[in-house]
N, C-alpha and C positions, 0 to 999 in steps of 0.2 A: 746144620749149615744150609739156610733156604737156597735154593737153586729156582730160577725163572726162566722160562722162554723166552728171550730177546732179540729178534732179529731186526728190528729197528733202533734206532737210540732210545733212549728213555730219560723221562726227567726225575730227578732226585730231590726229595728234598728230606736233610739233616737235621734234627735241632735236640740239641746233646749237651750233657752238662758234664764238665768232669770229665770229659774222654780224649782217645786219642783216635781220629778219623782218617782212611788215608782209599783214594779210592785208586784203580787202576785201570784205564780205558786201553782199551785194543778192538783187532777187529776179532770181533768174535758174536756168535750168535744167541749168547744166554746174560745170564746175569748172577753172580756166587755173592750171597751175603756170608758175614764171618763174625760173632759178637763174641768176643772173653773178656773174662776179668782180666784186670792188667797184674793183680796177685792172687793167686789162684788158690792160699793160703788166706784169703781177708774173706770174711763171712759178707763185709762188706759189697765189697767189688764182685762177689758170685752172686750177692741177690741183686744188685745192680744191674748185671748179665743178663740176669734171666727174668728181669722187669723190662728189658729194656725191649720196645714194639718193633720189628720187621711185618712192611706191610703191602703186597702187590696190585695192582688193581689199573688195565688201560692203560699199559704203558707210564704207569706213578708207582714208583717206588719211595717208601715213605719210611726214615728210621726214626724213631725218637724214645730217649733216654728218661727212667721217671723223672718228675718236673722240679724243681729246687722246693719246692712245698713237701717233696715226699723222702726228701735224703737230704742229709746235711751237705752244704754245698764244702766242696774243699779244691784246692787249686791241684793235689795230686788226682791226676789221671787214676779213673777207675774202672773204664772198659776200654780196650779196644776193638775198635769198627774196623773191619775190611771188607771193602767192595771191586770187585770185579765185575766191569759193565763194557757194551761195546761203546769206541769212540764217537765221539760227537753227542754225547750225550751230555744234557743238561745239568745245574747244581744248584741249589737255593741249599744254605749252610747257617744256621741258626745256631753260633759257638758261646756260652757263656764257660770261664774257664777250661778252656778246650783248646786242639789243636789240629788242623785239619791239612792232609800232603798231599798232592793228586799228582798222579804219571801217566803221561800220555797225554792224546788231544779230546779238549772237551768242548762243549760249544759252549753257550752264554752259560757266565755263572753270576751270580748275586750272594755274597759271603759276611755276615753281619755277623761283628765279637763283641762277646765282652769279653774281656781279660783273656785274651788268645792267641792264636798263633795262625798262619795263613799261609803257607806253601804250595802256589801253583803252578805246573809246569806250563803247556801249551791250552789259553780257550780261547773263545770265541770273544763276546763283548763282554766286559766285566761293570758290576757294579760293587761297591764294597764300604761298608759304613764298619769305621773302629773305635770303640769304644777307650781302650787303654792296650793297642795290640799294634802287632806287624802284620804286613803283608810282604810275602815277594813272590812276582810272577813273572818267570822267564820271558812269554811271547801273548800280549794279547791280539791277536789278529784282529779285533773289533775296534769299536770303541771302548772308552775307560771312565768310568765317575769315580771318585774317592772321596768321601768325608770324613775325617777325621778328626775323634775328638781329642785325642792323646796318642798317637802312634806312628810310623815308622811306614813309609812305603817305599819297595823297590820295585822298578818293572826295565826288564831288562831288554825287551824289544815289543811297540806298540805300535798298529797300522793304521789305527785310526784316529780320531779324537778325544784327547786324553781334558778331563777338568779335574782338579784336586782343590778341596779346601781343606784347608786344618788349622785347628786352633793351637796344636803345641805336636810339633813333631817335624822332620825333613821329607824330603821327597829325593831317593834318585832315577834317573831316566837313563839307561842305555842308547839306547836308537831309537827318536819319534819321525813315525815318517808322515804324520799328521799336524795338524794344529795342538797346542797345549796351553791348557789356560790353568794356571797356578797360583794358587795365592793362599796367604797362611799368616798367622799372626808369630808364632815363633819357631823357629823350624827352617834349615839349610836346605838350597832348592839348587839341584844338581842336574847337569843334562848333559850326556858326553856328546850326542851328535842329534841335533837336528835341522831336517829336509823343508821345514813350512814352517808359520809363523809360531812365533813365544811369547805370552804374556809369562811374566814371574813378578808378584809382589808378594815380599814378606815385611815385616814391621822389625823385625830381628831375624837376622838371620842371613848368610853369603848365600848371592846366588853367584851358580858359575854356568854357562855354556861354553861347551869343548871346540865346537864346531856347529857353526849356522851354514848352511848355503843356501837355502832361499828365503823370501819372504821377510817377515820385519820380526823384530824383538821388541817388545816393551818390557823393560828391568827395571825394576824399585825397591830399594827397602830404607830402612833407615839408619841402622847402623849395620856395619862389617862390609866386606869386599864385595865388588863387584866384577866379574871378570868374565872376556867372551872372547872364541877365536873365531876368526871368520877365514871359513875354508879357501884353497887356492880355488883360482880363475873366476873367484867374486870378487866385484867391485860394493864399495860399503856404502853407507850416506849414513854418518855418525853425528848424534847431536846427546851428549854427555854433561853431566854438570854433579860435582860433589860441595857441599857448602863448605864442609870441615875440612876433606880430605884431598888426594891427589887425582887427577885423570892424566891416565900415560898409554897416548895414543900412540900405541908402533907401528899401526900399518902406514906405509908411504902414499902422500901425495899420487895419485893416479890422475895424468894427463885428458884420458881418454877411457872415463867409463865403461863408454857404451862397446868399447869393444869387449871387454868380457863377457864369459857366458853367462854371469847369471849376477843380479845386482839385490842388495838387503838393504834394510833402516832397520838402525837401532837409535835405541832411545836410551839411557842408563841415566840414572836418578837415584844420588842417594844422599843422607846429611851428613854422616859420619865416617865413613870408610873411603878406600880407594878404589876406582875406576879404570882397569886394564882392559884397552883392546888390540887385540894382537891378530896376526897372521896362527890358522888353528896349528896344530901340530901336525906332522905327515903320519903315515900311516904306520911307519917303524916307531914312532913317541917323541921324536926331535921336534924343533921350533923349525917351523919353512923360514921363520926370519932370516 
């Protein structure tokens, strides 16, 4: 089990085939790497083990799994990684077949799957390219890029600025307390509450926002619902239009905009679905309507 001197953060970089990765950030002064087979009975997964490189060098800690050239690739998990490193520390994660869980806070990570899995607790700016895989990440405190060629993202609280493309998969969004720029060709784009402005365009697929209170929305897609609450003590400025479908505006006629504290635009556009915009829900889950 290598063991390192670490008294500053460190950067990591993964790139593993077949395994199950899971690192653990605190505050602590060294760094424990931990490599097993995941069947300690597979002739297989013990030489996989003990092919597999730990490597320290300047604050880089470097893991990598032999290469799919030297082991039959297979989607069961054949070692498991465990890292124990202090927080704030870096990740570059290179997963084909693979699955990777972090605890604790990290700083910038950049996580590229093929066929994998992606469980982050708390980092810093996130970059993340998916092949045919999920991500979910509790809090990114940074910014956020996502590409997606076939997969699943959740982020459950992001402070910065979030962009997502994907070509086949949904997005949901917890809390953005930044801008989010969205867009997707097939794939549900979900957001319970955001602070600053929204682009969301999918081609298929319901967007919905829970709660806007500042800044504008731009919403599109083409077919399926469209629907948005807009938070108490906003004043809106709504310009909606479905070609096929309904637009069912419940918020009220407001006299006097400007006396509210904070004013949005939205835009909702879509050809085939319906168009709700409503007063958001309060904070126990009822309609303020």
């Amino acid at each position: 089990m290598p063991t390192f001197v670490t008294p500053e953060p460190i950067a990591v970089s993964v790139t593993v085939t077949s395994a199950e990765v899971r690192l653990v950030a605190s505050e602590r002064a060294d760094t424990v790497v931990s490599v097993e087979p995941v069947d300690k009975a597979s002739k297989s997964d013990v030489d996989t083990a003990e092919r597999t490189k730990v490597e320290f060098a300047t604050g880089q800690l470097t893991v990598t799994t032999p290469s799919p050239g030297m082991l039959r690739v297979s989607k069961r998990s054949s070692v498991r990684v465990t890292i124990e490193l202090p927080a704030d520390s870096t990740l570059l994660a290179k997963l084909m077949h693979a699955r990777v869980r972090t605890e604790g806070r990290l700083g910038d990570c950049d996580v590229r799957l093929t066929s994998g899995q992606a469980q982050l607790d708390c980092v810093g700016a996130l970059r993340a390219s998916l092949m045919h895989d999920d991500i979910a990440v509790e809090h990114v405190t940074g910014s956020a890029e996502i590409d997606s060629l076939s997969g699943s993202a959740r982020i459950g609280e992001v402070d910065g600025i979030l962009r997502f493309k994907g070509t086949k998969g949904g997005i949901w969004i917890g809390d953005a307390s930044d801008d989010l720029d969205i867009r997707s060709v097939n794939g549900d784009i979900e957001i319970d509450r955001a602070d600053s402005n929204v682009t969301a365009v999918t081609v298929d697929g319901a967007v919905r926002v829970g709660r806007l209170t500042h800044g504008h929305a731009d919403l599109m897609n083409s077919s399926a619902n469209i629907e948005i609450g807009i938070s108490n003590g906003t004043a809106a400025w709504v310009e909606a239009d479905s070609k096929k479908g309904a637009v069912r505006n419940n918020l009220p006629v407001q006299q006097n905009p400007d006396e509210f504290d904070n004013t949005v635009k939205v835009r909702a556009r879509t050809r085939s679905g319906d168009i709700i915009i409503r007063r958001a829900a309060d904070e126990s889950g009822s309609s303020a309507d």
